[in-house]
C-alpha positions in Angstrom: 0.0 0.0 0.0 1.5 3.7 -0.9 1.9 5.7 1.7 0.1 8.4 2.6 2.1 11.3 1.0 1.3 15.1 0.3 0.4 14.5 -2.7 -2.2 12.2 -1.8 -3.9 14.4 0.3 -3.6 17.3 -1.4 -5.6 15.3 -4.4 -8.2 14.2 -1.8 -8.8 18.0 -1.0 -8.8 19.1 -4.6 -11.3 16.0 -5.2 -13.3 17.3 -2.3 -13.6 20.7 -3.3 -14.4 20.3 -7.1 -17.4 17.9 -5.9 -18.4 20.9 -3.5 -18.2 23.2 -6.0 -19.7 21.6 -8.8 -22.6 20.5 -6.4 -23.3 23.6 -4.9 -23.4 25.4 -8.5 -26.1 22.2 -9.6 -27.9 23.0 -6.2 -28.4 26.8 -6.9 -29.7 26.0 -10.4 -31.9 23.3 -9.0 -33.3 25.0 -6.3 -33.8 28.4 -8.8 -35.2 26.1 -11.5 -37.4 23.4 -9.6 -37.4 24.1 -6.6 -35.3 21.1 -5.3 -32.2 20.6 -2.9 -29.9 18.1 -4.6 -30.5 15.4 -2.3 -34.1 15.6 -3.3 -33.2 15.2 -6.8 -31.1 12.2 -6.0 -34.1 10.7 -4.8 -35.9 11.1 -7.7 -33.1 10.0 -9.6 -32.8 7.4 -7.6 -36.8 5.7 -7.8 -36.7 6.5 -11.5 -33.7 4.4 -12.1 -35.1 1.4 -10.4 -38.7 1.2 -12.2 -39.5 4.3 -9.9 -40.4 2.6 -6.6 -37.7 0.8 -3.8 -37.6 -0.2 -0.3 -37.0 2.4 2.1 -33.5 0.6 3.1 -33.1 0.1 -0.3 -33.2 3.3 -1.2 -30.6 4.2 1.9 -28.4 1.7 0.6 -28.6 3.3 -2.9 -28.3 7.0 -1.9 -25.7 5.9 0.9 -28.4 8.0 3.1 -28.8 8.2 6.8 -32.5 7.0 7.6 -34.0 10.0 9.3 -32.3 12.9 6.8 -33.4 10.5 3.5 -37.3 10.4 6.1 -37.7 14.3 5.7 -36.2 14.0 2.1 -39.3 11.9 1.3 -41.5 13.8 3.2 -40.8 16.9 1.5 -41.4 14.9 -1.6 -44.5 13.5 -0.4 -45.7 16.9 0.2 -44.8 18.3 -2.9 -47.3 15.1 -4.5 -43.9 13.7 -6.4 -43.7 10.3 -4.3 -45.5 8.0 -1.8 -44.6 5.9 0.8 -46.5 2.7 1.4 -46.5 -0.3 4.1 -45.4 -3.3 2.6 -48.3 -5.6 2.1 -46.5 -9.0 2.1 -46.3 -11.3 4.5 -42.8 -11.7 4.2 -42.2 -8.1 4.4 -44.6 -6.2 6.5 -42.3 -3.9 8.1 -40.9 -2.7 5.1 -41.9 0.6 3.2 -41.9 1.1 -0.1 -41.5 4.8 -1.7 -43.0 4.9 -5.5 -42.3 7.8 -7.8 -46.1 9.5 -9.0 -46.2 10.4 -12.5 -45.7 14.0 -11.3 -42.1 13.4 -9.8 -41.4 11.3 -13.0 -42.2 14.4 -14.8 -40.4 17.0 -12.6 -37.6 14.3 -12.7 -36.8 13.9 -16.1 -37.3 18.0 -16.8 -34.7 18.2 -13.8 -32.8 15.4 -15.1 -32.0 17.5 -18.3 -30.9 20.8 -16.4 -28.7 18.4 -13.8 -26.7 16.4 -17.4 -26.1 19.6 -18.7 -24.9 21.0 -15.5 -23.0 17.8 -14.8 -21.6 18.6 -18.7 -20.8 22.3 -18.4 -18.8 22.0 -15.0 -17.2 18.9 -15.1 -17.3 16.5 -17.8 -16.2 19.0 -20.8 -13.1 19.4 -19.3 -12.1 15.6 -19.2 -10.5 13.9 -22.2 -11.8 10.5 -22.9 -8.6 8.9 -21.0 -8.5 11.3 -18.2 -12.5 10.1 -17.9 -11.4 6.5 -18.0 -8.2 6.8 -15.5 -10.8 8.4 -13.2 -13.3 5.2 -13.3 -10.7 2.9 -12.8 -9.5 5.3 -9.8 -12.8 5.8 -8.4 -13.9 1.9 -8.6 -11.0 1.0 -6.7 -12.6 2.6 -4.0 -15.8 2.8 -4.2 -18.1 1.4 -1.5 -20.4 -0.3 -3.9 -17.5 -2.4 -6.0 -18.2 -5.8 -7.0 
């Protein structure tokens, strides 16, 4: 294993900040545009991605989300008419609860999907050439929590 040099940490930092940044600019335009935080987004994102419903733990797993901040997220949500929450009604599974996308968050999803790709494609991705994208993959998947 390398040791943990300056230059190491001085990447993690600059990794750090250019996600901050980049998020908080995708936030502002969000919350200007739609009316969403990020994290609400994600959510979104997240049910539409997985034939828009999941488990409640599911959905911590995917959004690597504390239980009671991704709660208010949904709540919000709930509020705003764009998902529902449901008791499991199988036997197997009564405890759990399942949060479904309406059509309504599909379609403020997928109009807030467009602004977040081309945010995602103005502040970071058009400065990446096709190896520096591929070098940061491989970089990333080494350690990501979710690797196979």
């Amino acid at each position: 294993m390398p040791r943990l040099d300056a230059e190491r940490v001085a990447l993690w930092r600059s990794f750090q900040t250019a996600g901050e940044v980049v998020s908080r600019l995708i936030e502002a335009e969000m919350a200007d545009e739609f009316h969403l935080s990020l994290p609400q987004f994600d959510v979104l994102a997240a049910l539409a991605q997985n034939n828009d419903q999941l488990r409640f733990k599911e959905l911590c797993d995917v959004l690597a989300a504390v239980p009671s901040s991704l709660s208010r997220r949904i709540d919000a949500l709930t509020a705003r008419g764009y998902v529902t929450r449901e008791e499991s009604t199988s036997r197997d599974d009564n405890r759990a609860v399942m949060v479904q996308l309406t059509r309504m968050g599909r379609l403020v999803w997928r109009d807030a999907n467009i602004l977040y790709r081309r945010a995602i494609q103005r502040e970071f991705a058009s400065d990446l050439s096709e190896t520096e994208v591929s070098a940061l993959v491989r970089a990333l998947t080494k350690i990501s929590p979710f690797k196979k």
